[in-house]
Jmol script that loads the backbone (N, CA, C; Angstrom):
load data "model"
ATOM      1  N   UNK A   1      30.781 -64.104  41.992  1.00  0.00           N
ATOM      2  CA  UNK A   1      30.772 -65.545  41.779  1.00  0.00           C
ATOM      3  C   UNK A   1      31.485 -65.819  40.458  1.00  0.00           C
ATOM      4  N   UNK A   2      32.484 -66.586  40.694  1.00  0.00           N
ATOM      5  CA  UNK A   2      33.475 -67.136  39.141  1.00  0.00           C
ATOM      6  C   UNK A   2      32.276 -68.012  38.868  1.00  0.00           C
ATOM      7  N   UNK A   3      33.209 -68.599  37.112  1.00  0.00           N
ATOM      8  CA  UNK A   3      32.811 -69.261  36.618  1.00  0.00           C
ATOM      9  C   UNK A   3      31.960 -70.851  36.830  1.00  0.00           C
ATOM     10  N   UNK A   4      32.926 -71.137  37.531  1.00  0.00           N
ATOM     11  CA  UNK A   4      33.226 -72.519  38.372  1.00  0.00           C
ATOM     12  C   UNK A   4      32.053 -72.361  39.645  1.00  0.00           C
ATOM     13  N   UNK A   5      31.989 -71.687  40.042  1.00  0.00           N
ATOM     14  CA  UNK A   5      31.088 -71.484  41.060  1.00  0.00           C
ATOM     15  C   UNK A   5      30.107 -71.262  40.667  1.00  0.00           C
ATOM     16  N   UNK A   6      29.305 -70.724  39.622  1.00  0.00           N
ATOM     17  CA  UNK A   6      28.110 -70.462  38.554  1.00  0.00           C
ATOM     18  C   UNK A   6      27.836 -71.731  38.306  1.00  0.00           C
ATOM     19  N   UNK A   7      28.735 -72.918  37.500  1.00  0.00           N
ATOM     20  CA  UNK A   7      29.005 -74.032  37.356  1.00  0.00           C
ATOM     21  C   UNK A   7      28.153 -75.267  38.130  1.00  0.00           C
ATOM     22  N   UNK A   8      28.714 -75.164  39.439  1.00  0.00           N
ATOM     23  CA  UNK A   8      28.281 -75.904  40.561  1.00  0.00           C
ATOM     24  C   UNK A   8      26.871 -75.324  40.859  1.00  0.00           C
ATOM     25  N   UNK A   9      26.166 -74.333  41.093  1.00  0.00           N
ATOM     26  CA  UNK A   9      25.232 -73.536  41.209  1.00  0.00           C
ATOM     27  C   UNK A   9      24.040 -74.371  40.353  1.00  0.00           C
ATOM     28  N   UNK A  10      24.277 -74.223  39.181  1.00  0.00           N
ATOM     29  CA  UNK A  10      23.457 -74.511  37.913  1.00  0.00           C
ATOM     30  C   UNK A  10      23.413 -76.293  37.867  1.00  0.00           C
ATOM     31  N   UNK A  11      24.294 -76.724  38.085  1.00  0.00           N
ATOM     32  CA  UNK A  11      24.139 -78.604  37.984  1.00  0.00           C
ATOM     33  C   UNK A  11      23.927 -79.170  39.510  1.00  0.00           C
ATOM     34  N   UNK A  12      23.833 -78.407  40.657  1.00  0.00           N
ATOM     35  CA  UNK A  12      23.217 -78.940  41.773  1.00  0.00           C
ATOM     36  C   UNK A  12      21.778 -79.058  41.952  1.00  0.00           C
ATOM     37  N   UNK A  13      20.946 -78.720  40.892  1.00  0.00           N
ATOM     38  CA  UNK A  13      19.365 -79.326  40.882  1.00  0.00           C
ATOM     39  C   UNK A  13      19.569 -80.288  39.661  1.00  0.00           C
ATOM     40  N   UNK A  14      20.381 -80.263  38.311  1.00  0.00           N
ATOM     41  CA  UNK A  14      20.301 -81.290  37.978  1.00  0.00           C
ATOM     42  C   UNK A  14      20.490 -82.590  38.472  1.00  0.00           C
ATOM     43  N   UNK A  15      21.658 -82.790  39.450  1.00  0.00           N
ATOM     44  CA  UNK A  15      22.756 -84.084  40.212  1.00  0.00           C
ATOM     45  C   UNK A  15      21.218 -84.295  41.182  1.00  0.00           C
ATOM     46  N   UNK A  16      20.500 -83.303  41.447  1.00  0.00           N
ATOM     47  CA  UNK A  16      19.529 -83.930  42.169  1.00  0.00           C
ATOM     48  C   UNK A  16      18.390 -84.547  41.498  1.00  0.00           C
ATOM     49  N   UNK A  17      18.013 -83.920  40.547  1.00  0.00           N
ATOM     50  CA  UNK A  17      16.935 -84.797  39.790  1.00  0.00           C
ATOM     51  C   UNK A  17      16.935 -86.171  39.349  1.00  0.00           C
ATOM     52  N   UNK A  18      18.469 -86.273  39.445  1.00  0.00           N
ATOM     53  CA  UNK A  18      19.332 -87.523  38.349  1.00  0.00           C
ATOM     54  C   UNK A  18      18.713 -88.699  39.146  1.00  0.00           C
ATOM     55  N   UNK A  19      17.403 -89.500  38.720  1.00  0.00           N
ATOM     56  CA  UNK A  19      16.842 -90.521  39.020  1.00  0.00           C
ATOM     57  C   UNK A  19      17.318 -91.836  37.898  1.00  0.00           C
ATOM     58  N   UNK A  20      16.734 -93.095  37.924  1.00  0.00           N
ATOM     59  CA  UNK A  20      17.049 -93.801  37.108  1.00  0.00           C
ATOM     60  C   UNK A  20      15.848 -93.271  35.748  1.00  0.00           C
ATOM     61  N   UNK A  21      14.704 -92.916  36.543  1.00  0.00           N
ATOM     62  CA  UNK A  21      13.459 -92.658  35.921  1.00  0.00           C
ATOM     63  C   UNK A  21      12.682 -91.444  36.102  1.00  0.00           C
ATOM     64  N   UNK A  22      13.530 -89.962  35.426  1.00  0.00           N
ATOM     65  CA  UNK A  22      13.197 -89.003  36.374  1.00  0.00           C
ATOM     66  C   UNK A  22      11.852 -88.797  35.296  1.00  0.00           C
ATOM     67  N   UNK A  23      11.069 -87.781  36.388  1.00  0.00           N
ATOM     68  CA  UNK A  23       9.650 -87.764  35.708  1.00  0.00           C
ATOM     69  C   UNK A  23      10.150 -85.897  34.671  1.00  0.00           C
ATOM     70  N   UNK A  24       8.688 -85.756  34.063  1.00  0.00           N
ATOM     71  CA  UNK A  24       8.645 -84.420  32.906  1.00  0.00           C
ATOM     72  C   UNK A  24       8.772 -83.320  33.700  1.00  0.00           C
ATOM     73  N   UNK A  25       8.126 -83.197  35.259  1.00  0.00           N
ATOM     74  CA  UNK A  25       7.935 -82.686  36.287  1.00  0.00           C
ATOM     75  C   UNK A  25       9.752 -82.175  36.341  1.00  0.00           C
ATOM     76  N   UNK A  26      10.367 -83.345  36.969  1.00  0.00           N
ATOM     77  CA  UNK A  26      11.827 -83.090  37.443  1.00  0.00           C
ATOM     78  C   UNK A  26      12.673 -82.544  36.201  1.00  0.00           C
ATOM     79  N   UNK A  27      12.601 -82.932  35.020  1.00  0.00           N
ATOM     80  CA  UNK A  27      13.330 -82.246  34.118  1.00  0.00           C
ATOM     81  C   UNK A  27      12.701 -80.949  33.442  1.00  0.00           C
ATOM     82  N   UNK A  28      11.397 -80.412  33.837  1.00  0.00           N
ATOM     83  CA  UNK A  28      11.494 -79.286  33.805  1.00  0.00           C
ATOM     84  C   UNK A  28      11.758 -78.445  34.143  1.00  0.00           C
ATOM     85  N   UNK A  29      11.645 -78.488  35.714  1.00  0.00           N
ATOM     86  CA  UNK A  29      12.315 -77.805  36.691  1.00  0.00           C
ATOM     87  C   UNK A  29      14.081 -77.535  36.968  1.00  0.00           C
ATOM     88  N   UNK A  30      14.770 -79.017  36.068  1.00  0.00           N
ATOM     89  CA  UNK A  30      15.681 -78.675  36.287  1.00  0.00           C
ATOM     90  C   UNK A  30      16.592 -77.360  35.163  1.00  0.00           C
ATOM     91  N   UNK A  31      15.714 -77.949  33.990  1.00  0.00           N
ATOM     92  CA  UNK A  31      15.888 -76.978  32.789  1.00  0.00           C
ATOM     93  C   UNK A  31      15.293 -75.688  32.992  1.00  0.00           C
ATOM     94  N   UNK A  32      14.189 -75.644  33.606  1.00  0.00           N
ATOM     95  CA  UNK A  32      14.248 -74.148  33.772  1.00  0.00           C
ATOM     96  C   UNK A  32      15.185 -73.310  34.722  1.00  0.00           C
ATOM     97  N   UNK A  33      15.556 -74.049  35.460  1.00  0.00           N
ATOM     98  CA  UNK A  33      16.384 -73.616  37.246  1.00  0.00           C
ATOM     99  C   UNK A  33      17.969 -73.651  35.832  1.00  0.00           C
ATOM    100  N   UNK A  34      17.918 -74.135  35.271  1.00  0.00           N
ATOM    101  CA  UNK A  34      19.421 -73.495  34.572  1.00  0.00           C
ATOM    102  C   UNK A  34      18.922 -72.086  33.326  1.00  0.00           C
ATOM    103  N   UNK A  35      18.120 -72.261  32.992  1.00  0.00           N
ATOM    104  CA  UNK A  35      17.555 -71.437  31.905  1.00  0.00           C
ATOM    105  C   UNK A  35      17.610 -70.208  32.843  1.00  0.00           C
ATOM    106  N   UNK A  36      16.731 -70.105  33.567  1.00  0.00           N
ATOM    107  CA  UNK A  36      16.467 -68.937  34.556  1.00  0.00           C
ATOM    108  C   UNK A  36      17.628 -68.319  35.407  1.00  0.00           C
ATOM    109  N   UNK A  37      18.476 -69.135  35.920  1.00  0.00           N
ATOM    110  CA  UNK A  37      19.977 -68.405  36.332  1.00  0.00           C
ATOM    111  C   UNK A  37      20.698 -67.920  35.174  1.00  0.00           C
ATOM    112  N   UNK A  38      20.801 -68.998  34.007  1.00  0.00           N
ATOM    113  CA  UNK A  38      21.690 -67.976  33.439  1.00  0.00           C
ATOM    114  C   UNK A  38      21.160 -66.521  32.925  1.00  0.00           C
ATOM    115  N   UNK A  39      19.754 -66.764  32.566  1.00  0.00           N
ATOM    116  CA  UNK A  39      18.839 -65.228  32.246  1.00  0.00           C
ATOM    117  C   UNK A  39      18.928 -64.427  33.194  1.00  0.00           C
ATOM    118  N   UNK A  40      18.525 -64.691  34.666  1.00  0.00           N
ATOM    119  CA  UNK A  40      19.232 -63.447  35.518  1.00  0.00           C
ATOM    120  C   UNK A  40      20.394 -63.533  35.441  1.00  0.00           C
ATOM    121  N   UNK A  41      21.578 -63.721  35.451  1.00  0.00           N
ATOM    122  CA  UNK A  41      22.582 -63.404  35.367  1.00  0.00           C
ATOM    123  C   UNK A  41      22.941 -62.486  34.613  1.00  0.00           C
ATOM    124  N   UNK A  42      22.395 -63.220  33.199  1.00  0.00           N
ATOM    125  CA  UNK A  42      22.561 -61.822  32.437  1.00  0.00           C
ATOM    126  C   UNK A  42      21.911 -60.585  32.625  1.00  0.00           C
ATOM    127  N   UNK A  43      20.714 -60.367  32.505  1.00  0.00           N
ATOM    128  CA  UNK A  43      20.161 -59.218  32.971  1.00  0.00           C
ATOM    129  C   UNK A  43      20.508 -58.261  34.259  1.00  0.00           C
ATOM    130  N   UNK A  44      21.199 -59.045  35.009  1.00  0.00           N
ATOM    131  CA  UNK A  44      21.745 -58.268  36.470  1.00  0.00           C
ATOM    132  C   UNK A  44      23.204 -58.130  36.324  1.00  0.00           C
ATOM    133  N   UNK A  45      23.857 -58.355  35.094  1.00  0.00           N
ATOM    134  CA  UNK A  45      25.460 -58.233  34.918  1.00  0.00           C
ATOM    135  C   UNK A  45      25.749 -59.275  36.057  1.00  0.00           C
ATOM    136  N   UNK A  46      25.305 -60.282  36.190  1.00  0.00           N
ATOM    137  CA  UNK A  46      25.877 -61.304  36.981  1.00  0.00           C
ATOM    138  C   UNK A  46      25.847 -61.330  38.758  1.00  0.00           C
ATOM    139  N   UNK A  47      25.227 -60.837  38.712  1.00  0.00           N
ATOM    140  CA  UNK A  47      24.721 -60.561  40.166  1.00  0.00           C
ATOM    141  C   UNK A  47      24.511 -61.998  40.992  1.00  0.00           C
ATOM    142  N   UNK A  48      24.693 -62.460  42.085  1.00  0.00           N
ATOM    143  CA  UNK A  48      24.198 -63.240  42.714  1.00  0.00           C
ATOM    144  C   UNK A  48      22.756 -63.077  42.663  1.00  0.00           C
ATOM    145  N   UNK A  49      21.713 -62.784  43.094  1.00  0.00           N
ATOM    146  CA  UNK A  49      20.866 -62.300  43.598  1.00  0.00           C
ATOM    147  C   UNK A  49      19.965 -62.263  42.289  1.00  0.00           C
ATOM    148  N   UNK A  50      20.602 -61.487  41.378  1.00  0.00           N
ATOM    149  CA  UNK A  50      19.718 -61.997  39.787  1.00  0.00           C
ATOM    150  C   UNK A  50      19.832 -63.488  39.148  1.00  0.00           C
ATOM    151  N   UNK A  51      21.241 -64.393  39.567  1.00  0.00           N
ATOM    152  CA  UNK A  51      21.143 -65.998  39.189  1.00  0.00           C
ATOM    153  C   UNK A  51      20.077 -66.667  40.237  1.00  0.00           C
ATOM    154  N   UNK A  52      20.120 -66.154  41.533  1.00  0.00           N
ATOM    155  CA  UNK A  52      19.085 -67.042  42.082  1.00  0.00           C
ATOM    156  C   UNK A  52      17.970 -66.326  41.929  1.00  0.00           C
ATOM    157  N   UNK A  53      17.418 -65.345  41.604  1.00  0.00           N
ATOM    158  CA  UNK A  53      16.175 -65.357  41.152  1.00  0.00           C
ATOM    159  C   UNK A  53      15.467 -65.818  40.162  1.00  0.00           C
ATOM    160  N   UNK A  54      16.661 -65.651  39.330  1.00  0.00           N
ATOM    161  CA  UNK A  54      15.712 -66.506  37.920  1.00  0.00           C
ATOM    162  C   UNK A  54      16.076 -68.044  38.295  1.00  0.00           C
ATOM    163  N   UNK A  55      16.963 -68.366  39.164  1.00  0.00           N
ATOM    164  CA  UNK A  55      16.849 -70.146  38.754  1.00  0.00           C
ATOM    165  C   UNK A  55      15.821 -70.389  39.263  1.00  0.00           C
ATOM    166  N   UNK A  56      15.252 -69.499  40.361  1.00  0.00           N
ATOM    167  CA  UNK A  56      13.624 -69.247  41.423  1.00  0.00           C
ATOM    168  C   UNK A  56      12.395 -69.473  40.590  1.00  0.00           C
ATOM    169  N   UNK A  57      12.396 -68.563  39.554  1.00  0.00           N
ATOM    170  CA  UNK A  57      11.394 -68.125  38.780  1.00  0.00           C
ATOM    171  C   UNK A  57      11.477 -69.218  37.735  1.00  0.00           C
ATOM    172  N   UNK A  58      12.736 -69.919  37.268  1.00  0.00           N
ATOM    173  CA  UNK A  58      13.134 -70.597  36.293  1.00  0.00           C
ATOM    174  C   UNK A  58      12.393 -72.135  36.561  1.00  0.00           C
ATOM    175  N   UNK A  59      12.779 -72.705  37.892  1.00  0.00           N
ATOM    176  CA  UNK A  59      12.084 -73.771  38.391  1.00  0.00           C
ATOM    177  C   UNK A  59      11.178 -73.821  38.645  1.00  0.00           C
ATOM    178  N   UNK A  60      10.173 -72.804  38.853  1.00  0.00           N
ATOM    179  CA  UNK A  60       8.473 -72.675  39.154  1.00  0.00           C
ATOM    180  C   UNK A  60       7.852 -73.283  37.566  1.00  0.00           C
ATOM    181  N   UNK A  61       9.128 -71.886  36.301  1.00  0.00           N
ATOM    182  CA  UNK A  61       7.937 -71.973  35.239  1.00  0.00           C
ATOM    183  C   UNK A  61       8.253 -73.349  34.141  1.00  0.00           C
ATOM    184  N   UNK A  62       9.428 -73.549  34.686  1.00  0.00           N
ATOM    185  CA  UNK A  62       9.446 -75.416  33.979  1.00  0.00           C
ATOM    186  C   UNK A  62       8.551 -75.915  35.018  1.00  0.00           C
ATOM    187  N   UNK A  63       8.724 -76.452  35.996  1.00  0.00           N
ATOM    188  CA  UNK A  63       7.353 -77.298  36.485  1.00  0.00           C
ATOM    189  C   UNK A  63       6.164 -77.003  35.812  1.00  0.00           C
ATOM    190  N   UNK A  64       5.513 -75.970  35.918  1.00  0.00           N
ATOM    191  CA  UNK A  64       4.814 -75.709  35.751  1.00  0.00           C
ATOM    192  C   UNK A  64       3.821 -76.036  34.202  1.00  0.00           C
ATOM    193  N   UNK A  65       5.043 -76.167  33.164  1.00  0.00           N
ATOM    194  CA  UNK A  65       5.239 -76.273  31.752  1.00  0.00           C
ATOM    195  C   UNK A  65       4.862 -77.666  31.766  1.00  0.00           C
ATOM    196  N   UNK A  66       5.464 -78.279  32.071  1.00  0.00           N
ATOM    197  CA  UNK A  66       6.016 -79.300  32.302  1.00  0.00           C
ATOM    198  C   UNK A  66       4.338 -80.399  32.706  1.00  0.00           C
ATOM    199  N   UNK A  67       3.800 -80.035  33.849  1.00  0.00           N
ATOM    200  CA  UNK A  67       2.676 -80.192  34.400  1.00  0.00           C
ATOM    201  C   UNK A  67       1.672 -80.384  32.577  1.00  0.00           C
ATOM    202  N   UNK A  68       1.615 -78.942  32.280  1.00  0.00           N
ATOM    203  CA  UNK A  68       0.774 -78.913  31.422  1.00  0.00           C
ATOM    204  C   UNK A  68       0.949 -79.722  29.952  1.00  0.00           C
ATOM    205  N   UNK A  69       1.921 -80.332  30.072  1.00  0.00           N
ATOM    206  CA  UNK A  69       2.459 -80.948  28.862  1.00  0.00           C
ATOM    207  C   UNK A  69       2.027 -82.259  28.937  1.00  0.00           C
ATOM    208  N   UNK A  70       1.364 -82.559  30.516  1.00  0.00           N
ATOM    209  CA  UNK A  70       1.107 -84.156  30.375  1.00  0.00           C
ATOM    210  C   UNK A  70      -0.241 -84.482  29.397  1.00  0.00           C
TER     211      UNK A  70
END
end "model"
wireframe off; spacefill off
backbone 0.3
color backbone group
């Protein structure tokens, strides 16, 4: 996966969150779902399979954060 394609990957849960009024919920998830791909990525030398796991793991543990912050 190029750059550009990493790119699109990583801002297709943001473009979805993009409300007028998004809640703590949606922007955690979306920050973690980028936090977490690019961390697997790195750790797997860029692997497919390591970006979507962590954007996996990435979007559980922002929600999740996120939840507890209210």
């Amino acid at each position: 996966m190029n750059v550009q394609s990493t790119a699109r990957v990583a801002m297709a849960p943001w473009l979805a969150a993009c409300t007028s009024n998004p809640r703590n919920q949606d922007i955690g998830m979306v920050s973690g779902a980028i936090v977490g791909g690019v961390a697997g990525s790195a750790l797997t030398g860029g692997s497919t399979a390591g970006k979507v796991g962590g954007a996996a793991a990435g979007t559980y543990i922002g929600n999740r954060i996120a939840k507890e912050m209210r």
